[in-house]
PAFI-546844 format. One record per residue: y, z negated, x negated of N, C-alpha, C in turn; residue in one letter. Coordinates in steps of 0.02 Angstrom, whole numbers, padded with zeros to 5 digits, always signed. Last residue first. Example, Ala and Ser with C-alpha at 12.3 -4.5 7.8 and 13.67 -1.06 7.14 Angstrom:
BEGIN
-00112-00354-00642-00053-00357-00684+00002-00394-00645s -00284-00390-00660-00225-00390-00615-00165-00390-00660a 
***
This chain:
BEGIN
+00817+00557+02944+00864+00483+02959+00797+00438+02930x +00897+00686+02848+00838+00639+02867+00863+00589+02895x +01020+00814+02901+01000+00771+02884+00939+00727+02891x +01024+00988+02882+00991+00926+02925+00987+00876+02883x +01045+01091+02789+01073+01067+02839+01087+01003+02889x +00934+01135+02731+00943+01172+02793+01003+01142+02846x +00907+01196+02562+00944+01173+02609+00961+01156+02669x +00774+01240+02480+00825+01264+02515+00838+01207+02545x +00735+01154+02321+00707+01166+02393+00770+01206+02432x +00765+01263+02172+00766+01211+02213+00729+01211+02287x +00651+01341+02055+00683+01329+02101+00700+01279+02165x +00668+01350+01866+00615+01335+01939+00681+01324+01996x +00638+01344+01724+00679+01376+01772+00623+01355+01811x +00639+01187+01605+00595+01281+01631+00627+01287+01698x +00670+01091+01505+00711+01136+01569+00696+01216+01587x +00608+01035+01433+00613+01016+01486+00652+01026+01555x +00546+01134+01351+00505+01126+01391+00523+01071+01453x +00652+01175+01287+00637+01236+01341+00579+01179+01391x +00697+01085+01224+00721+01100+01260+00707+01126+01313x +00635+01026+01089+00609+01012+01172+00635+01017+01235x +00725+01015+00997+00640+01049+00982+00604+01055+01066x +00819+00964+01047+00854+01049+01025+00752+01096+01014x +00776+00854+01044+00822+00891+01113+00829+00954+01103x +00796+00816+00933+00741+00801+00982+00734+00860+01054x +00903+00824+00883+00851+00888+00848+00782+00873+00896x +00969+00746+00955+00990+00798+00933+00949+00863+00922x +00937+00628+00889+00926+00633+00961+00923+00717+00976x +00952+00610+00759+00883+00610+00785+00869+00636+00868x +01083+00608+00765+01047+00676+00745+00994+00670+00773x +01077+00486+00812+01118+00551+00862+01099+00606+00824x +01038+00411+00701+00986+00416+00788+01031+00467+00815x +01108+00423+00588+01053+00436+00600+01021+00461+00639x +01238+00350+00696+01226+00424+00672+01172+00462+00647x +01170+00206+00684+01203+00256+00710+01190+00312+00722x +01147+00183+00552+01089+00210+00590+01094+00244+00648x +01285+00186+00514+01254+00217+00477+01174+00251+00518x +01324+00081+00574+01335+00154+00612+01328+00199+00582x +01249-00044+00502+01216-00002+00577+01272+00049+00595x +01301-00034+00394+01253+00008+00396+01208+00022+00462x +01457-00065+00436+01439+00014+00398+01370+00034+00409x +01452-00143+00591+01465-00147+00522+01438-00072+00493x +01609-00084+00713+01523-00084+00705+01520-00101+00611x +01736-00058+00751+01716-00132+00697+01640-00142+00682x +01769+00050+00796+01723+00027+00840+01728-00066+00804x +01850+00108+00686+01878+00134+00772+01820+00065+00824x +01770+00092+00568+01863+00090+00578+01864+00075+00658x +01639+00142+00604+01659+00061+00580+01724+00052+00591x +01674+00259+00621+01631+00222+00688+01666+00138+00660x +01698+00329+00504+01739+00313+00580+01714+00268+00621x +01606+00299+00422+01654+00268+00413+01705+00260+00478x +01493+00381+00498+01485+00297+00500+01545+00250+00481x +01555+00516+00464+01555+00486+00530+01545+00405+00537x +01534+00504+00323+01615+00512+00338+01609+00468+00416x +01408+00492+00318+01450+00435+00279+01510+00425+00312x +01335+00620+00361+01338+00531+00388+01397+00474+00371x +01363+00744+00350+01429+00684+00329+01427+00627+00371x +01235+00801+00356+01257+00794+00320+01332+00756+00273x +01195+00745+00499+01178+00701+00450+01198+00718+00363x +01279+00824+00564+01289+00747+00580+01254+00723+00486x +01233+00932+00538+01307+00914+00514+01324+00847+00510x +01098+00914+00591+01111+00928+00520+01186+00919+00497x +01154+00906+00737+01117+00868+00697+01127+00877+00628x +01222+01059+00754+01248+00995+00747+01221+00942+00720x +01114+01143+00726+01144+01135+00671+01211+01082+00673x +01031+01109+00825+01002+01079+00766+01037+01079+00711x +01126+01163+00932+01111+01108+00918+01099+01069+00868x +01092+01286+00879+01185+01262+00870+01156+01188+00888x +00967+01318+00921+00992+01341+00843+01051+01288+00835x +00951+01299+01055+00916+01240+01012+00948+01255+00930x +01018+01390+01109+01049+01344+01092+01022+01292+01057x +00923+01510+01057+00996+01520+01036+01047+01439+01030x +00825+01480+01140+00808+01469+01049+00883+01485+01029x +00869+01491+01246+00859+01409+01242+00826+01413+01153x +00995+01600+01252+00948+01588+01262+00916+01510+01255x +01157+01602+01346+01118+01586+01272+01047+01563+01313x +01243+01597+01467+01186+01654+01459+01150+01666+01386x +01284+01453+01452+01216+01460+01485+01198+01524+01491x +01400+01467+01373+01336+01433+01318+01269+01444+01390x +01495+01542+01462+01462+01571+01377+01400+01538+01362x +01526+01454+01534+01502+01502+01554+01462+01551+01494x +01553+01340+01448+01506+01342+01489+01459+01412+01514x +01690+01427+01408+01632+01390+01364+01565+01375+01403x +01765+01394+01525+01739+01481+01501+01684+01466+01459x +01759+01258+01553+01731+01293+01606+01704+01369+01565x +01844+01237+01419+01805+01203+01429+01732+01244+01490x +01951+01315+01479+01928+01324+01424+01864+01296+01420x +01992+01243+01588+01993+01314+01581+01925+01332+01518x +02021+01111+01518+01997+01124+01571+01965+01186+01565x +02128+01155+01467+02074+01112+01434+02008+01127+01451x +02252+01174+01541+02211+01230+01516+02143+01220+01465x +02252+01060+01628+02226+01113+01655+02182+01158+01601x +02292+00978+01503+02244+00945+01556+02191+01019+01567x +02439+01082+01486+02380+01052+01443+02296+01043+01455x +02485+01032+01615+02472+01091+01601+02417+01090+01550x +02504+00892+01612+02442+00896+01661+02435+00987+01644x +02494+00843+01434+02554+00861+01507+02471+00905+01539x +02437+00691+01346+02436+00771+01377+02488+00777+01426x +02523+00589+01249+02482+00599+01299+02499+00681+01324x +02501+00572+01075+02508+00582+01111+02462+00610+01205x +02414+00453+00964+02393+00524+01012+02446+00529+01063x +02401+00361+00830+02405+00386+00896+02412+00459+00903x +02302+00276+00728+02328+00327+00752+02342+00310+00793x +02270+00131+00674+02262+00185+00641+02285+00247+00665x +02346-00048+00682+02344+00043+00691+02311+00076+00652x +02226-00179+00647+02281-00122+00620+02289-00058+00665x +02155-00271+00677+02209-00260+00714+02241-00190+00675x +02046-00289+00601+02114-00338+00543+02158-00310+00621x +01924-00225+00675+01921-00283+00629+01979-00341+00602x +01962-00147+00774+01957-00207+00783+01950-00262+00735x +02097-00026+00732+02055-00073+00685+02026-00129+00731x +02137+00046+00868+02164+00001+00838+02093-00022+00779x +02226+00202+00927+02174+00178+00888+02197+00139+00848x +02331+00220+01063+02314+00209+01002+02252+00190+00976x +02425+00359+01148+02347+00307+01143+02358+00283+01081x +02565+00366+01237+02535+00380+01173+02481+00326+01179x +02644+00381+01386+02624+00327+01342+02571+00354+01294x 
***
């Protein structure tokens, strides 16, 4: 069964999507996992870089993204206008305060035992 994207506003179609075959799924998957493995031996000034340059993409085709949001969501234009605003904002928040909220440290060991 194919997804669709509907206009909440008038009902209209706007797309569909076929559905994945669970091979697909898998190799998504795959991919997805090797990526991981790539983006955590980046340094935290390496990923705050690709971050901040998502933000900046965001906010350089605010327009285009707020137009999707409005089509796909019925949100009106200028709140998914602020929208997208705030996901850069979030973005470059995250990308300036990374390191400091994820300094390496180590867990407690394990032993096994449950507390009652």
């Amino acid at each position: 069964m194919a997804y669709a994207t509907i206009n909440p506003a008038i009902g209209e179609q706007l797309a569909t999507f076929p559905e994945h075959t669970a091979v697909e799924v898998e190799t998504a998957l795959a991919t997805a996992q090797k990526a991981y493995g790539n983006w955590r031996r980046l340094s935290y000034v390496q990923r705050a870089a690709i971050v901040n340059r998502a933000a900046e993409i965001m906010r350089e085709r605010s327009d285009e993204f707020s137009k999707l949001i409005t089509l796909e969501m019925g949100k009106v234009y200028l709140e998914a206008v602020g929208e997208t605003q705030l996901s850069a904002d979030i973005l470059s928040y995250y990308a300036e305060n990374a390191e400091a909220f994820l300094p390496p440290s180590r867990s407690a060991r394990r032993t096994g035992k449950r507390s009652s």
